[in-house]
N, C-alpha and C positions, 0 to 999 in steps of 0.2 A: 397538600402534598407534604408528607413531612421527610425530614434530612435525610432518611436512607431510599429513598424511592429516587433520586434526584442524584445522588452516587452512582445507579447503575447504567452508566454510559457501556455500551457497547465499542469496543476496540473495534477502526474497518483495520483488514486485513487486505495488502494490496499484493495482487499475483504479479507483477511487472518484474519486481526484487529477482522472484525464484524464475523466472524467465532467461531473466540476464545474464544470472546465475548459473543455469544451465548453458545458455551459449556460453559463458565462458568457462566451463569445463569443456563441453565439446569442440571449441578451439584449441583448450591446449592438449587435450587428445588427439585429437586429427595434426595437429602442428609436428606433436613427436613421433606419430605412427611416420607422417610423411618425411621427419629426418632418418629415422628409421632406414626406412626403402631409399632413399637418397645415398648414403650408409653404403648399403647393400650393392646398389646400381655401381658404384662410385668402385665399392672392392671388386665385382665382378669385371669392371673395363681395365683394371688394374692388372688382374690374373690375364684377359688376352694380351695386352701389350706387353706383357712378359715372354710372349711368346713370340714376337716380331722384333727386328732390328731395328734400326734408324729408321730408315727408305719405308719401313712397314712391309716386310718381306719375314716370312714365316722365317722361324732360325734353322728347324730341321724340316728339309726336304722330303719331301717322300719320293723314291726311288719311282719313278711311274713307269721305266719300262719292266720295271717287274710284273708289276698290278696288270701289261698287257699280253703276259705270257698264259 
């Protein structure tokens, strides 16, 4: 055998790395998608309780004997 037959060691390549790698991009995808909509949920209950009192009574009334004429 001589010196250069003995240098070519093959490199292993281990898939585990890029594995991991991917969950952890897909967790912090999924993490901000879900603040996101958390976000969303949070402004939406915001806009109805805008529109209730204290008690949680609507602030404008709808006239209902109108609506049964």
């Amino acid at each position: 055998m001589s010196g250069s037959e003995g240098n070519t060691i093959s490199q292993t390549y281990y898939r585990w790395p890029f594995f991991v790698g991917l969950f952890g991009v897909l967790w912090v995808l999924f993490t901000v998608l879900w603040m996101i909509w958390g976000a969303n949920q949070t402004r939406k209950e915001k806009e109805q309780r805008r529109q209730l009192d204290v008690f949680g009574n609507q602030l404008e009334q709808v006239d209902q004997l109108k609506d049964n004429e």
